[in-house]
N, C-alpha and C positions, 0 to 999 in steps of 0.2 A: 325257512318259512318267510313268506315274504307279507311285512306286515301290510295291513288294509285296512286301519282304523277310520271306522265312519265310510268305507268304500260301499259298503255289504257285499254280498256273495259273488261270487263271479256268476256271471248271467250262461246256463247251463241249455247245453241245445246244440246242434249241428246244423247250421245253416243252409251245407249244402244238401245235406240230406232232408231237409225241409223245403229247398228246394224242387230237389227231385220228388217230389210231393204235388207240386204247385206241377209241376213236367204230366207227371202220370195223373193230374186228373184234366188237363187239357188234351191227353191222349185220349181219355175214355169220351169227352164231349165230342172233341171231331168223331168217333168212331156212331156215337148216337147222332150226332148233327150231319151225320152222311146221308145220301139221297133213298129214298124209301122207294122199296121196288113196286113195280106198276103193275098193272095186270094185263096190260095187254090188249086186245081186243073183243073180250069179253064183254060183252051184253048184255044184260038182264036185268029183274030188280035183284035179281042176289050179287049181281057185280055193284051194282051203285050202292048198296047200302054194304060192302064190304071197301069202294071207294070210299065213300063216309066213315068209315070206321077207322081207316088207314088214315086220309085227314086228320080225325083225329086226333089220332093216337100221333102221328107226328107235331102236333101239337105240341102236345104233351112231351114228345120227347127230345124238342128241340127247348122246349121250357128247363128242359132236366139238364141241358147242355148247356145252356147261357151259365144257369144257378152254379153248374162245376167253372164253367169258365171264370164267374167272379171269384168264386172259392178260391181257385187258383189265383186269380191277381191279389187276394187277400191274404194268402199263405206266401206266396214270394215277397207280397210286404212285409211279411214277420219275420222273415229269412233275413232281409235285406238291414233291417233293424236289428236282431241280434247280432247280425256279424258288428252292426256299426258298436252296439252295446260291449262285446268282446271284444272290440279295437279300444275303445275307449276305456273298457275296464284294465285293460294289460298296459294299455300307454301311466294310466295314474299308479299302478305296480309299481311300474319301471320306477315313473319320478319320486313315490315314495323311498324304494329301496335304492335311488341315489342319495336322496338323503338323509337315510338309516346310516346307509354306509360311507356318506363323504363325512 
């Protein structure tokens, strides 16, 4: 057992797997922040107000794509911090347990 008086716990998490986290939701944004299909040459008032709806709604789901995309730079910042947290927890291990043992 390697003492850790006053360390506290080792900071518990998989960094890269909380990565790939921050990966798979700027997958899902590029896939919603992809080009919305058109209609064509369709004419009427039921095309313009199906235009208008489509605007819309790509609105909305280009809105839905920014918010994953920050998510994700927020979630690889936590990644990026725990690793440093579990570098730094194992580096004060080590020098404890040199000087347990020297």
């Amino acid at each position: 057992m390697v003492p850790t008086g006053g360390m506290g716990p080792f900071p518990m998490g998989d960094p890269a797997a909380i990565a790939e986290v921050a990966t798979t939701l700027r997958r899902v944004a590029a896939v919603l922040g992809g080009p919305v299909p058109g209609l064509g040459g369709w004419q009427s008032e039921a095309a313009c107000r199906a235009r208008d709806g489509l605007s819309a709604a790509d609105r909305a789901v280009q809105g839905v794509a920014d918010s994953l995309r920050e998510c994700a730079s927020a979630v690889d910042g936590a990644a990026r911090e725990l690793a440093v947290d579990q570098r730094v927890w194992r580096a004060q291990a080590a020098e404890r347990a040199q000087g347990v043992a020297g």
